[in-house]
C-alpha positions as CSV (number, residue, x, y, z in Angstrom):
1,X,126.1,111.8,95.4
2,X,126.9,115.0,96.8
3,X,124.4,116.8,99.4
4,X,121.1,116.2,99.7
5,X,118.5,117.5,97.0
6,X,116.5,120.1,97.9
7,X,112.6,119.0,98.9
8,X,109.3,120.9,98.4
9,X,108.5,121.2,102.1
10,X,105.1,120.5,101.3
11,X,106.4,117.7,99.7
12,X,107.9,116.3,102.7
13,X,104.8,114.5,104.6
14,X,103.3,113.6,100.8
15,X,106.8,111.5,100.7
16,X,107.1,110.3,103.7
17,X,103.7,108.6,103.4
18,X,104.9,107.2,100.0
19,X,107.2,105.5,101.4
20,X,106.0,104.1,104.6
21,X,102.8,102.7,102.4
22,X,105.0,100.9,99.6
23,X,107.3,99.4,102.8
24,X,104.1,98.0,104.0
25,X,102.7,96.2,100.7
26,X,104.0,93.7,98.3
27,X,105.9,94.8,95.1
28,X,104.2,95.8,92.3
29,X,106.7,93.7,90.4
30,X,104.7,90.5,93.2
31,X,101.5,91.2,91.9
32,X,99.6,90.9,88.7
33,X,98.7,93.3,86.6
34,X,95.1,93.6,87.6
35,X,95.9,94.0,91.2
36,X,98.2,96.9,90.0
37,X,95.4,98.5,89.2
38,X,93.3,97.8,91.5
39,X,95.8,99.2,94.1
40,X,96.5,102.3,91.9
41,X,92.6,103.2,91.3
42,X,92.3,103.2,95.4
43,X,95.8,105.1,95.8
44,X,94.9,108.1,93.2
45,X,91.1,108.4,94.6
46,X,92.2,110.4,97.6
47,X,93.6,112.9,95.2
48,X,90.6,113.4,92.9
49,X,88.4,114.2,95.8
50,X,87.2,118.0,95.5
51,X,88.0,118.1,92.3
52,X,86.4,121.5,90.7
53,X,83.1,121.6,88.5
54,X,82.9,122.3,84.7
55,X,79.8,123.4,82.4
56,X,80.2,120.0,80.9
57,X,81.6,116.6,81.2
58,X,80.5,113.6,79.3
59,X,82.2,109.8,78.9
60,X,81.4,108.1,75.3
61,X,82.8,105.7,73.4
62,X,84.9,106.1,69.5
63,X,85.9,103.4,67.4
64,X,89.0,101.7,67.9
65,X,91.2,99.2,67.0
66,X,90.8,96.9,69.2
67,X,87.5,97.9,70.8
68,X,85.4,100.7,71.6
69,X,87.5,103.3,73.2
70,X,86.6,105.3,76.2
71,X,86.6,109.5,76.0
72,X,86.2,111.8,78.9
73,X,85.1,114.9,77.4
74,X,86.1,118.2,80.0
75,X,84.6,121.2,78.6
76,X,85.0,124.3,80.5
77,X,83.0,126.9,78.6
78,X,79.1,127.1,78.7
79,X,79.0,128.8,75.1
80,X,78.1,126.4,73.2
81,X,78.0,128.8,69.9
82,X,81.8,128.5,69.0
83,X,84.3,125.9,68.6
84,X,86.8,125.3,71.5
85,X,90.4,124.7,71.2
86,X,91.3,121.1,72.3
87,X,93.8,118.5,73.7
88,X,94.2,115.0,73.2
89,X,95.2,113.8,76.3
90,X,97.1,110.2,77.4
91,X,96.9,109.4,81.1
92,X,100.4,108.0,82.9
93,X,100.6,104.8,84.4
94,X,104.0,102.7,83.3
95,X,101.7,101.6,79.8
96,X,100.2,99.2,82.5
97,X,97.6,101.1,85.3
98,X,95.5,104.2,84.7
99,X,92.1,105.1,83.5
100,X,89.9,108.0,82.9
101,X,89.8,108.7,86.7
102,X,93.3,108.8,87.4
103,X,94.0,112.0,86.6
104,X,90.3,113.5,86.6
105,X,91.3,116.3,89.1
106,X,94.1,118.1,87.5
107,X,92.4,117.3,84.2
108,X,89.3,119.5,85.2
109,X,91.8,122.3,86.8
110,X,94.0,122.1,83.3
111,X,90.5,122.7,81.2
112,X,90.2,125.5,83.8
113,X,93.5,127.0,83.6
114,X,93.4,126.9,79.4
115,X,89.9,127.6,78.3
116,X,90.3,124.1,76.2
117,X,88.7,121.6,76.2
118,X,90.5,117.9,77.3
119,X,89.9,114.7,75.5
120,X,91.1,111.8,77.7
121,X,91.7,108.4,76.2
122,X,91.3,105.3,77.7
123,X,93.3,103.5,75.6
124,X,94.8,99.6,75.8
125,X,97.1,98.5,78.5
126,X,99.7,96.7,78.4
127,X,100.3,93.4,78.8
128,X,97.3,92.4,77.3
129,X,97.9,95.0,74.9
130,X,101.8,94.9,74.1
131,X,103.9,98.2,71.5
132,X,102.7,98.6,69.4
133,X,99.1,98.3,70.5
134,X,98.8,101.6,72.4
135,X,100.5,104.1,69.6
136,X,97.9,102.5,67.2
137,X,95.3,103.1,69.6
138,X,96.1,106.7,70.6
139,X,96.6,107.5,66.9
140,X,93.1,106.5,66.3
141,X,92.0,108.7,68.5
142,X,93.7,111.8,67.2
143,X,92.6,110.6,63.8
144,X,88.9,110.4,65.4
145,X,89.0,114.0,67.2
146,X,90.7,115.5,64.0
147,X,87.8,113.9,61.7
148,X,84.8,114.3,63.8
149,X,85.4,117.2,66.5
150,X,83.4,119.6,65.2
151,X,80.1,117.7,66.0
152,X,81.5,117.8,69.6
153,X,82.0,121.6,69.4
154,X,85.3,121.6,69.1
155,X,87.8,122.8,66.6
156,X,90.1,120.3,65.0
157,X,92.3,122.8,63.4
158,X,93.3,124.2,67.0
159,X,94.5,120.6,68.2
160,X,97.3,119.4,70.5
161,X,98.1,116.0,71.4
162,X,99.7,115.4,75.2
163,X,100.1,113.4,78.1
164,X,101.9,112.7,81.3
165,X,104.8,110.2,82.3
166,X,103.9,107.0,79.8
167,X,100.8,108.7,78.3
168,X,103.2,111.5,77.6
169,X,105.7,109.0,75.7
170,X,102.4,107.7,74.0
171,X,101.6,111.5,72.9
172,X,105.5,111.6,71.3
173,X,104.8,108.5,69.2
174,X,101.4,109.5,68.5
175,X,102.7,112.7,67.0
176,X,105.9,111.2,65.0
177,X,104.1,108.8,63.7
178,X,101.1,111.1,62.0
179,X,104.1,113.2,61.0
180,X,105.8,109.9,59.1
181,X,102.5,109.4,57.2
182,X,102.3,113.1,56.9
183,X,98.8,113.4,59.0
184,X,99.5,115.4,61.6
185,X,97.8,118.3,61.9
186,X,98.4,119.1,65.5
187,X,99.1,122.3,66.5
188,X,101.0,122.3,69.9
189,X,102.3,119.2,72.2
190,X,102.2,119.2,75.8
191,X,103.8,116.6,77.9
192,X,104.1,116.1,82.0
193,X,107.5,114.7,83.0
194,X,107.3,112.0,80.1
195,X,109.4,109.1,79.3
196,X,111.2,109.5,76.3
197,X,114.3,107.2,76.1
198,X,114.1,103.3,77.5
199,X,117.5,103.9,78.3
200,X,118.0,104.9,82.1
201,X,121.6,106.4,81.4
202,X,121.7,109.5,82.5
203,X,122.1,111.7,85.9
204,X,118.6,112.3,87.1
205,X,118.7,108.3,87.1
206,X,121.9,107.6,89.0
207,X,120.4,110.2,91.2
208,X,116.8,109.6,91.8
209,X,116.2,105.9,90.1
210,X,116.6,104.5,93.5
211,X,113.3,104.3,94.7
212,X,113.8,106.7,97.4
213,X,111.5,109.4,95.6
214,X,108.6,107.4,94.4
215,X,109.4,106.1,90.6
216,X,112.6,104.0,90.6
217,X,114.7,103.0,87.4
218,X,113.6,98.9,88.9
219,X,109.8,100.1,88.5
220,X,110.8,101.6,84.8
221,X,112.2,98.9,83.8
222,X,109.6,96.7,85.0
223,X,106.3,98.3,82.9
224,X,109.1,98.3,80.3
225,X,109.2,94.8,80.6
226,X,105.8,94.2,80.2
227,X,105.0,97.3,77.6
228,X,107.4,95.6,75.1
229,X,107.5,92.4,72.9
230,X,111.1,91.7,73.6
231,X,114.1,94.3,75.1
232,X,115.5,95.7,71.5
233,X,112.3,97.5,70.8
234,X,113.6,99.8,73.9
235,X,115.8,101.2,71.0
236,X,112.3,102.1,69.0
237,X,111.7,105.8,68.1
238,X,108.7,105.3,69.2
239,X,109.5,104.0,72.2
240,X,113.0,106.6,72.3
241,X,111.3,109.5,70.6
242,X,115.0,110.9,72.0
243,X,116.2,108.3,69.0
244,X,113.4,109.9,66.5
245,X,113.4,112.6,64.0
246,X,111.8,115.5,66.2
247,X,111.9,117.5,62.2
248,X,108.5,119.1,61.6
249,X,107.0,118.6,65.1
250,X,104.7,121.5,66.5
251,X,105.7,123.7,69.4
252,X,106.4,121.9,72.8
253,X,105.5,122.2,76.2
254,X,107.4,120.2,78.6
255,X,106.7,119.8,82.4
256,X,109.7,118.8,84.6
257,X,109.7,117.3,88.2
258,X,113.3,117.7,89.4
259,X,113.1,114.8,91.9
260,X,112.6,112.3,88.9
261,X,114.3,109.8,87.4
262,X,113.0,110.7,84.4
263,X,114.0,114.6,84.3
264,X,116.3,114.4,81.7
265,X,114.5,112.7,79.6
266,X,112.7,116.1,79.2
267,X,115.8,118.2,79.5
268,X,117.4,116.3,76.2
269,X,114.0,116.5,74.3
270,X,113.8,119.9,75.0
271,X,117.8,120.6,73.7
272,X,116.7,117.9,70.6
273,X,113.8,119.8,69.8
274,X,116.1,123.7,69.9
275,X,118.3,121.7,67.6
276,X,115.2,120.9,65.0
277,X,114.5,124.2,65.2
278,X,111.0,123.3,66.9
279,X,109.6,126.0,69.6
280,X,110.5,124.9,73.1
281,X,108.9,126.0,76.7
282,X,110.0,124.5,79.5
283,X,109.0,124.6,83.3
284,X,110.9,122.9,85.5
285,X,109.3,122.2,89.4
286,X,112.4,121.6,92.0
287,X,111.9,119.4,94.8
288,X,109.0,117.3,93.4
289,X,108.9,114.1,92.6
290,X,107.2,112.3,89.4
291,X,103.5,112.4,89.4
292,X,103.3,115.7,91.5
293,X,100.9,117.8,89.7
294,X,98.2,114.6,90.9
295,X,98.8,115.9,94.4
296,X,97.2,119.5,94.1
297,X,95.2,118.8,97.1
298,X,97.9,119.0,99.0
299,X,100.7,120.7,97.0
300,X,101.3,124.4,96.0
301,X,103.8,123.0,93.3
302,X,101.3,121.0,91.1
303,X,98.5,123.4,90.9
304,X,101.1,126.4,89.6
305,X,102.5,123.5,87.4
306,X,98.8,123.2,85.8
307,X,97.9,127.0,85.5
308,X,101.6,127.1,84.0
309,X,100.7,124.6,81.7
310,X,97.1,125.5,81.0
311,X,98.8,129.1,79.8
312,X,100.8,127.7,77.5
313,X,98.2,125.8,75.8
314,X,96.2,128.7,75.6
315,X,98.6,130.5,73.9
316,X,99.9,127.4,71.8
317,X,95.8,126.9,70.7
318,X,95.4,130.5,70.2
């Protein structure tokens, strides 16, 4: 299609060494889902190492649904005499792979770069746990935060929900469905280059869904295949939150890769939400590819992407 698109040169090697690494190895689509995981905890590792320090960090478990679910508390203020700001936060991972580690370095620098404190959820996976498990699971949570936070010192009327790729399409569904039962009391979404239409028609995806840059529209489709209970529920609002009534939802934050597949996915929420009237801010990173604010170690791109992002919040918590 065209020329080339542009790359982050830094980007460059961080590519490269995708790609010669998923040549090497079975298909994830070969495996099971456990080994998934397995492969994923040792691939992100690398890219928590370093990972900055904060006054306070503490894993505990809430009631769930299913089973006791799994916080990871980042607090980045000492003062322990006022009530912090915070975010609900769903990791990525295709519904399938991902846990409290995967994204525990930009985590910490996104508590850093806001002054709020981060809730991450561990919530079900899929397959064991198929839609819509994991809405219900990360709706308890909200609930949870929004009913107990103050014991933890922090302030459930400055709340925002978010996430990234598939946490951030959890995040969406979260937040429409407290708005359907007229519960939510969020104050600001965020979302990393999230997946908001099970449809893959659309240019990013004729462009990028190859495989080439990391996240193909095969791979997509895949963790679809297992998220689901059987292919119409792709047409889902809550699976399409592009298919949803965006009415009433609180001001948006949206963080776009512009080597992925999924990039406009985020472009058309943005120009849905304009259309409900719903306050839109939108950063858009070119010649990264999905998953890119993981690789701060290493990438210029992701750590602005995070103090961009951890301003917003600020400013959307007040």
């Amino acid at each position: 299609m065209g020329s080339s698109p542009y790359i982050d040169p830094q980007m460059i090697p961080l590519l490269d060494a995708m790609q010669e690494r998923m040549a090497a190895r079975a298909s994830m689509m070969d495996i099971t889902p456990q080994e998934m995981r397995a492969r994923a905890t040792a691939d992100f590792a690398i890219w928590n190492e370093g990972a900055p320090e904060l006054p306070r960090i503490e894993n505990f478990d809430i009631p769930g649904p299913f089973e006791r679910t799994r916080i990871r508390l980042y607090d980045p203020s000492a003062d322990i005499t006022s009530l912090r700001p915070v975010l609900v936060y769903f990791h990525g991972g295709g519904w399938v792979i991902g846990d409290l580690e995967m994204e525990d370095r930009s985590l910490r620098q996104l508590a850093l770069a806001s002054g709020c404190a981060i809730a991450a959820v561990d919530y079900v996976l899929a397959p064991e746990h198929k839609f819509p498990a994991p809405v219900t699971d990360c709706m308890s949570a909200v609930r949870w935060f929004m009913q107990n936070g103050k014991d933890l010192g922090l302030d459930s009327a400055r709340l925002a929900i978010g996430g990234a790729s598939a946490g951030a399409n959890l995040a969406m569904a979260t937040a429409l469905s407290l708005k359907n039962e007229d519960q939510l009391t969020a104050q600001f979404l965020l979302f990393f280059y999230g997946v908001f239409s099970g449809s893959a028609d659309s240019p990013s995806y004729r462009q990028f869904g190859n495989g080439d840059y990391g996240l193909g529209q095969e791979q997509m489709e895949f963790f679809l295949s297992l998220y689901l209970r059987k292919p119409e529920e792709k047409l889902h609002p809550m699976v399409s939150p592009l298919a949803a009534d965006l009415s009433g939802l609180p001001p948006t934050f949206l963080s776009i890769a512009g080597l992925d597949p999924l990039r406009d996915d985020s472009r058309r929420l943005a120009e849905k939400l304009r259309m409900a009237n719903i306050p839109v801010q939108v950063c858009e990173y070119d010649g990264v590819i999905h998953g890119f604010t993981l690789m701060g170690r290493a990438l210029d791109a992701a750590n602005v992407a995070l103090e961009d992002a951890g301003a917003a919040l600020r400013t959307g918590l007040g």
